[in-house]
N, C-alpha and C positions, 0 to 999 in steps of 0.2 A: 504493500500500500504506500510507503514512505516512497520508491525509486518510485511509484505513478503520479505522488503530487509532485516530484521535483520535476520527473518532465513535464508533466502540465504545465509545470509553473514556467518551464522554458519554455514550450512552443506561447504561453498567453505572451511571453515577451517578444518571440521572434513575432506574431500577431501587429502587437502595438510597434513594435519597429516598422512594421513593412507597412504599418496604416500611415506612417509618417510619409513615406515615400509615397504612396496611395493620391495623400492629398495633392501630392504637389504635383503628380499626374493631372491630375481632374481639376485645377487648380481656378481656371481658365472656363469652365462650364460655369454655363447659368446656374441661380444659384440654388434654384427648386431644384432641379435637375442633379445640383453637386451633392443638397444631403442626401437625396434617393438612393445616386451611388455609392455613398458613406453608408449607409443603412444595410445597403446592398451588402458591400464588405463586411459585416459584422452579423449578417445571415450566413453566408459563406462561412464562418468560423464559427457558428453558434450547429450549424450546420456538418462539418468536420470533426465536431466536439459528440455531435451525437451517432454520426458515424462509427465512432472510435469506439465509444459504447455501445452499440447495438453488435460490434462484429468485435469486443471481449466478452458480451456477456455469450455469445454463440457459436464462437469459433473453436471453443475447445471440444467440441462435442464431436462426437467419430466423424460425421459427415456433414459439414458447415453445409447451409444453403447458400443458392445463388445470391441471395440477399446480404449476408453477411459477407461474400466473397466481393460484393458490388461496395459494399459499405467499408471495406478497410481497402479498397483498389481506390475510393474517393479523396479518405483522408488521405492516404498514400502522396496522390497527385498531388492534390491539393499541397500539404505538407511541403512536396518538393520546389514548387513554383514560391511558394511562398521564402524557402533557404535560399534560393538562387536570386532570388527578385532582393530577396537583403545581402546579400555577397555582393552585390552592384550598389545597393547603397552604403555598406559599411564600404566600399571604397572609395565612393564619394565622401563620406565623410573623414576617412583617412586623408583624402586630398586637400578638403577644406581644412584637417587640421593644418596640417604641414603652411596651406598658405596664411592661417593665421598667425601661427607661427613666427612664420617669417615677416609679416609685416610691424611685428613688435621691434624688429630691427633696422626700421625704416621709415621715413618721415611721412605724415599723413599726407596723402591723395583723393583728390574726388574720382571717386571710383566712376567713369563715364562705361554709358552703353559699347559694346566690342560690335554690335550690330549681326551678330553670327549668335545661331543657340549657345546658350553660355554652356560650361562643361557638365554642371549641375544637374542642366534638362537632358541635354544627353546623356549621362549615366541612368536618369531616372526610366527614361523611354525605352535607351536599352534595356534595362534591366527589364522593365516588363514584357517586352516585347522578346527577349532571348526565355526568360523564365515559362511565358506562354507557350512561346512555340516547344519548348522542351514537353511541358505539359501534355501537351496535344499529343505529342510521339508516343510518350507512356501512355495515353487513352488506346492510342492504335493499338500497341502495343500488348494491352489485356484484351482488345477485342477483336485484333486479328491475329495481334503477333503471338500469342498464348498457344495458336493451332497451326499454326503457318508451318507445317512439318514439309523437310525438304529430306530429297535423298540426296546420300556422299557415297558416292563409288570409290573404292577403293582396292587396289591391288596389292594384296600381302606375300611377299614372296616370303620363302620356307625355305632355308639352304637342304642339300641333301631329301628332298619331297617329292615322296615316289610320283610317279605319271600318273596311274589312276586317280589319286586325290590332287592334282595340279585342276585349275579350273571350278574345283568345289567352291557352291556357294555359301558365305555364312551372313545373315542377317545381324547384326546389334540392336539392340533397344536398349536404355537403360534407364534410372531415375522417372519412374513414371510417377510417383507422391500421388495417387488417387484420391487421396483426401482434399487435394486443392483441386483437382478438377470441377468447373462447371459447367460443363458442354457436356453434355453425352455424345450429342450426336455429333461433337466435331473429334471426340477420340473416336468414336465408332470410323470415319472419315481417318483417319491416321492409322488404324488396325487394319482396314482396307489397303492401304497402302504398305503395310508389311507383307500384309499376303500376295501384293499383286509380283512382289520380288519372284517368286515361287524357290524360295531359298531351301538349299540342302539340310543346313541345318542352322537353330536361332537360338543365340546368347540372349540370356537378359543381365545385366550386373550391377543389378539390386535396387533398393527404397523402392518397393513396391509402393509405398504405402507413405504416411507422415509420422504416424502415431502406433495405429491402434487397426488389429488385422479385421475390423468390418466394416474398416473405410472400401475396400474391394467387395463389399456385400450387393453394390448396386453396377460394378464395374468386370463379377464373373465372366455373365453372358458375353462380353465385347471382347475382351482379351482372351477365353477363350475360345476363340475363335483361331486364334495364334497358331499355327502347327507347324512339322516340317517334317520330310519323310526321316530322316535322319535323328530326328527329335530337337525338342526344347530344352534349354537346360542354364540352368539359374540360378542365382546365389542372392546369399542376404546385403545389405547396405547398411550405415551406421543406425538410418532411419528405423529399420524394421526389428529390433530388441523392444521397443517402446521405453526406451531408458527416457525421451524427452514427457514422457507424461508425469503430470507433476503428483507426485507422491513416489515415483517410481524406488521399488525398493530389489536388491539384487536377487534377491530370494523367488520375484514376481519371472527371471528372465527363461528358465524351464518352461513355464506355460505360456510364455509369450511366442516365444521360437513356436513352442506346438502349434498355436493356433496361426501363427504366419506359414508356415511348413501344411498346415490343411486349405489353406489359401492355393498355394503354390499345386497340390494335388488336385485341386477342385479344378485348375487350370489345364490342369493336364501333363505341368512343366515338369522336368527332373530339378527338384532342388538337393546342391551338392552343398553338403553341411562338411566342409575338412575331406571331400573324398574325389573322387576321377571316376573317368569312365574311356574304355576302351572301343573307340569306334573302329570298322572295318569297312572297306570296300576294294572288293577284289583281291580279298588276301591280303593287301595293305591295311595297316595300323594308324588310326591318331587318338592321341590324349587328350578328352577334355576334361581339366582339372580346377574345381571348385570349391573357394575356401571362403569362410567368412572373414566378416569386416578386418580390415588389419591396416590402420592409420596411423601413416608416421607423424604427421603435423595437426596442430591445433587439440592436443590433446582428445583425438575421438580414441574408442575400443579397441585394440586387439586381440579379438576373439580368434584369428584364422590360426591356423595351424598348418604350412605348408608343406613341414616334413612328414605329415601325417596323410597330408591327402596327397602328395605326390606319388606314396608310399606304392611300391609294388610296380609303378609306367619305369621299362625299360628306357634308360639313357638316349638310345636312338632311336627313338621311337618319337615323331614329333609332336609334340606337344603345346596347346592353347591352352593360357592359364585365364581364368575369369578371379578377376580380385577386383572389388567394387573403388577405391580411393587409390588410385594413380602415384600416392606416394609410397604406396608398396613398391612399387618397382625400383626407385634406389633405394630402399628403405632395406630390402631383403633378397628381392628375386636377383637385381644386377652382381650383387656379391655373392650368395651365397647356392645360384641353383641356374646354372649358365644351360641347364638343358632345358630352358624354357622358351622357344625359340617366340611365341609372343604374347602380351597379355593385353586382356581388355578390360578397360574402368570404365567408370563416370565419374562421379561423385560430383564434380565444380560446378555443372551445370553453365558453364563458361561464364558464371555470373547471371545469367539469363541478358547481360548487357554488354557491348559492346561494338566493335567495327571489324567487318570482315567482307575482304575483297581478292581477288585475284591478286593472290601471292603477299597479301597484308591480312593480320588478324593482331586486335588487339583488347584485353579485356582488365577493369583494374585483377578480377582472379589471379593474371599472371604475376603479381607481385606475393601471391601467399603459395601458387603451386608452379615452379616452372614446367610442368609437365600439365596442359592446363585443356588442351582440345587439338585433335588431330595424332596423325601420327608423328612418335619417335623412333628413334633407333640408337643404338648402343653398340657396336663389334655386330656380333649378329643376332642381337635379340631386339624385338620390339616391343612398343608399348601402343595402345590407340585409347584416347582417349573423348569416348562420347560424351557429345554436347548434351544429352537428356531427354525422353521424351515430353515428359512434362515440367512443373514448375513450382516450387516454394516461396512464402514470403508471398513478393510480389506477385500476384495473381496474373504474370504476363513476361513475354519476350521482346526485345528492342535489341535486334543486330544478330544477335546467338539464339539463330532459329530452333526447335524442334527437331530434332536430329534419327530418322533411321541409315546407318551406316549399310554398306552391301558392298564383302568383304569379294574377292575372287582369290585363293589360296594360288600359288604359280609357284 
């Protein structure tokens, strides 16, 4: 309760800062006209304030509604326009000091008209005008860019990989958090498009879920739908322990795995808790090997156990390892288990924000994970790390679309 009045008590201040700037926008308008939009602004934040409240008093429940998901995607915006639109004014007012400053060391002048927008207005305009338009983007953002699922072709070569499996196709999905979903019908639209791959066989690498394993209770039918002749096969995320529900006690993490793992069966998926599986075709061998959560950064879980589930896959025998957080891979796999020729994460979700173009990709993520979306390589092992099917927090994407990868093995 104490850290919810301190932030209140900050954003009411970031509020009356930005209504400073506000006025000096609107400055210039009639003057019925100027309280209107005074009034205006303090609906908008009386507005945001109950926002915030309607999507805590509902958002901890297994399966938030559209409503609550609409109701913290509002404050969200809002919230944001509001920091940006004052980082424009706290640097006008940085500037003002500085020139008041200095005119204390200087003999007094009639300040005459410069006849150009004085600097003042310009920051002010800016600022709203850069703060909106950012606004806008994150609107898109939750209502298109949340489903905006793109495919990424990708060709994984396998040193020493027999002929028969050269060509095999493999699907990724990963971070699907079902709990934030509020579209059915546009993940139904994105499950369509897993299957139109007609992929040999599909990784998923983990967070089903947010919390709590009946957030997937209205999301069965769609994702089972997922198949692949070769099979499905899947692993836990930090998400899916339920360690983030608050009371969570360790003693609760046996019946939480259960009930995630009857999740995963209801689907149809293999889920590898610490174990491998030995695929064939044509007499050729491959490894798919499956561990849970194992994070080196940010203090999450290491539950996986690699020497356990390696255990038994011949040395030459190629092997895909699914390990859900990317910093397993120099965390353990690059030092200690070189016959892992490559593994597939998620976890970052690439921020769900950033810039990505032809041969540029940039997210702040890459300052916490260098290994952060797309592929690596190391001598001759790799890492690929999916962007995520769906999304946390932020009920949306801007730049770091929805991600199905489709591997071709060579």
């Amino acid at each position: 309760m104490r850290r919810l009045v301190i932030f209140l008590g900050i954003v009411f201040l970031l509020n009356l800062y930005v209504f400073s700037g506000y006025k000096v926008l609107i400055q210039n308008v009639e003057s019925r006209t100027n309280l209107w939009l005074k009034i205006g602004y303090w609906v908008l934040v009386a507005l945001a304030y109950a926002a915030l409240a309607y999507s805590v008093t509902h958002f901890r429940t297994a399966a938030p509604s559209f409503w609550s998901k609409a109701a913290i995607s509002f404050f969200f915006i809002f919230m944001v326009i509001q920091l940006i639109y004052g980082i424009f004014l706290a640097i006008d007012d940085l500037v003002r000091l500085v020139q008041y400053i200095g005119s204390l060391f200087q003999r007094p002048s009639s300040n005459e008209a410069s006849g150009g927008i004085s600097r003042k207005s310009f920051l002010v305009k800016s600022g709203a005008l850069t703060a909106t338009g950012f606004g806008a983007a994150l609107a898109y953002g939750v209502i298109k860019g949340s489903h905006r699922y793109r495919i990424v072709n990708q060709k994984l070569e396998i040193p020493g990989l027999p002929s028969s499996l050269k060509g095999l196709k493999i699907v990724q999905i990963s971070d699907i958090h079902s709990g934030s979903f509020w579209s059915k019908q546009a993940v139904q639209k994105g499950v369509d498009l897993i299957n139109q791959q007609n992929a040999d066989l599909v990784f998923f690498t983990g967070d089903i879920v947010n919390n709590k394993a009946e957030e997937m209770d209205n999301y069965i039918d769609v994702f089972g739908q997922v198949s692949a002749p070769m099979g499905v096969y899947s692993i836990m995320g930090n998400h899916d322990y339920g360690e983030y529900v608050p009371g969570f006690k360790r003693e609760d993490l046996p019946e939480n795995i259960r009930q995630i793992s009857a999740v995963h069966k209801k689907l149809g998926w293999d889920l590898l808790l610490n174990e491998n599986r030995i695929l064939e075709k044509n007499g050729d061998k491959l490894a798919v090997v499956g561990i849970e959560n194992w994070g080196n950064r940010m203090h999450f879980s290491q539950y996986g156990d690699l020497k356990k589930a390696i255990e038994g896959v011949d040395p030459k025998t190629p092997t895909l390892l699914l390990s859900h957080d990317p910093s397993h891979w120099r965390g353990e796999v690059l030092k200690d288990y070189p016959q892992v020729d490559a593994m597939f994460s998620g976890h970052t979700h690439g921020m769900q924000f950033g810039i990505e173009t032809a041969g540029f990709k940039w997210s702040p993520v890459k300052y916490m994970y260098p290994e952060w979306a797309g592929l690596y390589e190391e001598g001759n092992q790799k890492l690929y790390v999916n962007r995520g099917f769906g999304y946390l927090g932020f009920p949306g994407r801007l730049g770091i679309w929805p991600e199905i990868t489709v591997f071709e093995l060579a």
